[in-house]
C-alpha positions as CSV (number, residue, x, y, z in Angstrom):
1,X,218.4,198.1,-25.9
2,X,216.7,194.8,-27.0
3,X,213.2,193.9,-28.4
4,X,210.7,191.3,-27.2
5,X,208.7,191.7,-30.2
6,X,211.5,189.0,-33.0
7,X,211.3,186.1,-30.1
8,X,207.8,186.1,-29.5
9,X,206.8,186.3,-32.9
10,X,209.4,183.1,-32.9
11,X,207.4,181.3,-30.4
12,X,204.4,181.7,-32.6
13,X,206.1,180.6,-35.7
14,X,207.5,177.6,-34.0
15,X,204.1,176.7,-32.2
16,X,202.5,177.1,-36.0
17,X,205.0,175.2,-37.4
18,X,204.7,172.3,-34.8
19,X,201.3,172.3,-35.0
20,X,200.9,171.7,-38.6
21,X,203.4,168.8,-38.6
22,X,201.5,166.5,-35.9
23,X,198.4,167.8,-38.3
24,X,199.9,166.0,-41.3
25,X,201.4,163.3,-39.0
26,X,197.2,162.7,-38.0
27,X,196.3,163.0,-41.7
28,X,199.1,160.7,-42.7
29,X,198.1,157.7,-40.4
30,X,194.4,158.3,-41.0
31,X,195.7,157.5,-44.6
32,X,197.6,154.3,-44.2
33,X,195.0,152.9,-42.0
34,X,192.4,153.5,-44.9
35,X,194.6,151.8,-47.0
36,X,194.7,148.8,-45.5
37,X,191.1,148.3,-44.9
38,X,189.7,145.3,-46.4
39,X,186.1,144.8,-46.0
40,X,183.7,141.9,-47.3
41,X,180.0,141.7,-47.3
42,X,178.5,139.0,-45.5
43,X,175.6,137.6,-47.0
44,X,172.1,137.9,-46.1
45,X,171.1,134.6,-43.8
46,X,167.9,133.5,-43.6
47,X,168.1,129.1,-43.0
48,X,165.0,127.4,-44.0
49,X,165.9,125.0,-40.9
50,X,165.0,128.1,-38.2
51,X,162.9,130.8,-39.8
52,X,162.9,132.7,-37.2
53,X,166.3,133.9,-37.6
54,X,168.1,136.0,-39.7
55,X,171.8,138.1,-40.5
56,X,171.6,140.7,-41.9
57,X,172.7,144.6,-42.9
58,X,172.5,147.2,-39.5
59,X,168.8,148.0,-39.5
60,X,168.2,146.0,-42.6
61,X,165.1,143.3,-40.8
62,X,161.7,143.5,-42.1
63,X,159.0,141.3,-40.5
64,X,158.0,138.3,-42.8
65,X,161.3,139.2,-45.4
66,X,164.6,138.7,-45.5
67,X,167.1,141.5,-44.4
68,X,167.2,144.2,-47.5
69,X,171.2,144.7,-46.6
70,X,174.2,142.2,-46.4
71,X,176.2,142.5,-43.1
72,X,179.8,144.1,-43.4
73,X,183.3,142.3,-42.2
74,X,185.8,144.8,-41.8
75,X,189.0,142.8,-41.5
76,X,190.8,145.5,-39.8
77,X,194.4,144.8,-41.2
78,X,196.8,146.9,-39.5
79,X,200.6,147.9,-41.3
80,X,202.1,145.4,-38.7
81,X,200.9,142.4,-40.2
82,X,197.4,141.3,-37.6
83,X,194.1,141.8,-37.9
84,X,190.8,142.6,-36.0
85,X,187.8,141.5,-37.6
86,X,184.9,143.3,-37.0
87,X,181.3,142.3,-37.7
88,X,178.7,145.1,-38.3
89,X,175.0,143.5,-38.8
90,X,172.0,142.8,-37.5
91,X,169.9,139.8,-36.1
92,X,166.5,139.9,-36.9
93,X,164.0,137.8,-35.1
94,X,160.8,136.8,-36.7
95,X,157.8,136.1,-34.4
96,X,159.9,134.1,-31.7
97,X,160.6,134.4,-28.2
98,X,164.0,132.2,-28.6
99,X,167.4,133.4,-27.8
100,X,170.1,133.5,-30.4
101,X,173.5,134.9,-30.9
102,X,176.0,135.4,-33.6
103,X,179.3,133.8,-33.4
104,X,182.3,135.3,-35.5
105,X,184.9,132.0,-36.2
106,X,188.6,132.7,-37.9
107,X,190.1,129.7,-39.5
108,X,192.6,128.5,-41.2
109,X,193.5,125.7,-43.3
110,X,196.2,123.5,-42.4
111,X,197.6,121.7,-45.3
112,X,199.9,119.7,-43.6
113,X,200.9,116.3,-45.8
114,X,198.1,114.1,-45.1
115,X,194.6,113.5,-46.5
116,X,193.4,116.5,-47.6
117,X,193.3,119.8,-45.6
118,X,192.0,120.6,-42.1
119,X,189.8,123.3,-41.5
120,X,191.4,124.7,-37.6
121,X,189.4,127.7,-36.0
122,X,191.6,129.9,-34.1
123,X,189.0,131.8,-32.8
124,X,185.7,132.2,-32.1
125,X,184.0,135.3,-31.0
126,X,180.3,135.7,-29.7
127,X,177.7,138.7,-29.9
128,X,175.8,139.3,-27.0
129,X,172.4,136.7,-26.8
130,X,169.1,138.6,-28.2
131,X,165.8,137.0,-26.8
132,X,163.0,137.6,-29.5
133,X,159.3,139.0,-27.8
134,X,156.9,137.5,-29.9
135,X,156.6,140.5,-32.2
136,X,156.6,140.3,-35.7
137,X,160.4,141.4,-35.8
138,X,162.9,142.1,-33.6
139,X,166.1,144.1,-34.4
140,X,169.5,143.5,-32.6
141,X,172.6,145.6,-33.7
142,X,175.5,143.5,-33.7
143,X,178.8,145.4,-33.2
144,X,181.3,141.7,-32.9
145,X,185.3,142.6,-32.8
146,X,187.6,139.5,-33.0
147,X,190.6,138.9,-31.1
148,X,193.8,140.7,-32.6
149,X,195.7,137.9,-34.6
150,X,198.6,137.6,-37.3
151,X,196.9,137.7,-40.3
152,X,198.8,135.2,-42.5
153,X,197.1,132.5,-39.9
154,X,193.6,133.2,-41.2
155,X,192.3,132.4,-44.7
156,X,188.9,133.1,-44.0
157,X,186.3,133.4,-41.0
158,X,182.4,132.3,-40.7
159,X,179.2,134.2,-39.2
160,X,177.4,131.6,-37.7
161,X,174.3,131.9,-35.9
162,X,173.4,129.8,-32.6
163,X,170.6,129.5,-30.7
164,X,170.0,128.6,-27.0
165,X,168.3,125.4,-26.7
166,X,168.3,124.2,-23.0
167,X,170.5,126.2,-21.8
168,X,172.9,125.3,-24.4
169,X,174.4,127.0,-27.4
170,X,174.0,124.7,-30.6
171,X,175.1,126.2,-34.1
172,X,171.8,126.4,-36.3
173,X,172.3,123.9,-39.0
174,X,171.5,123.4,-42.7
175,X,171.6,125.9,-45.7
176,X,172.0,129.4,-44.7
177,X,172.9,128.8,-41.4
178,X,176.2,131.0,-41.6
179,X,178.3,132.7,-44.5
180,X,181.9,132.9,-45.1
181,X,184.4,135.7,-45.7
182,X,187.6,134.8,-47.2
183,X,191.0,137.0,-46.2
């Protein structure tokens, strides 16, 4: 005569035991990851050239200030050697009715024997274009993930911020235009 009772309380210990070890498989990636992340604060931008436009922290604009955060770069390094850089922030419009975007650019510098070194993008990302209404500001999340790329290729990256003049996307210029984030 033979029991049922020893193999299923098998099956149960077995289904426990499997269960806990894709647990701690979860907990243990969910570790490394963390380990590798590498952010940087972007600075507040605010150029004197176009006042009406600003970077800054998510939710951080304040009409006639500047942003009371600094944006966030996550540089998204992964164990295998790339990254994904990611761009949390907002763009604050002041009292315009102008469209501007934010670009994400990933250089590096190739120094190559030769005069000096060259400054190479590898890639430029763009946030979606936010038209301002008039009012006295306008808040636009900006959620901006970069292309996956090796990250010995990039020493550092830019926000810059562009605006839509004609039709055309031109970088705004002078101080405070865009910040840099070195790797």
């Amino acid at each position: 005569m033979s029991s049922l009772t020893p193999r299923g309380s098998s099956r149960k210990w077995i289904c426990t035991v499997a269960a806990a070890m894709a647990a701690a498989a979860i907990a243990v990636t969910a570790l490394a990851s963390s380990a590798f992340a590498v952010t940087d604060t972007i600075q507040t931008l605010t150029p004197p050239s176009d006042p009406a436009v600003q970077l800054g922290g998510q939710g951080s604009c304040q009409a006639g200030l500047p942003p009371a955060a600094t944006a966030v770069l996550d540089w998204g390094d992964k164990p295998d050697g790339t990254i994904q850089p990611k761009l949390t922030a907002s763009l604050c419009l002041q009292n315009t009715t102008n469209t501007y975007r934010v670009a994400l650019q990933l250089y590096y510098l190739d120094s190559t024997p030769g005069p000096g070194s060259t400054h190479v993008m590898i890639s430029e990302s763009k946030s979606l274009a936010a038209t301002g209404n008039g009012a006295a500001v306008n808040d636009f999340s900006v959620n901006l993930q970069g292309p996956k790329v090796l990250g010995a290729t990039v020493t550092h990256a830019h926000a810059q911020l562009q605006k839509q003049v004609g039709g055309v996307w031109q970088d705004v210029t002078g101080a405070d235009s865009f910040a840099t984030a070195d790797l």
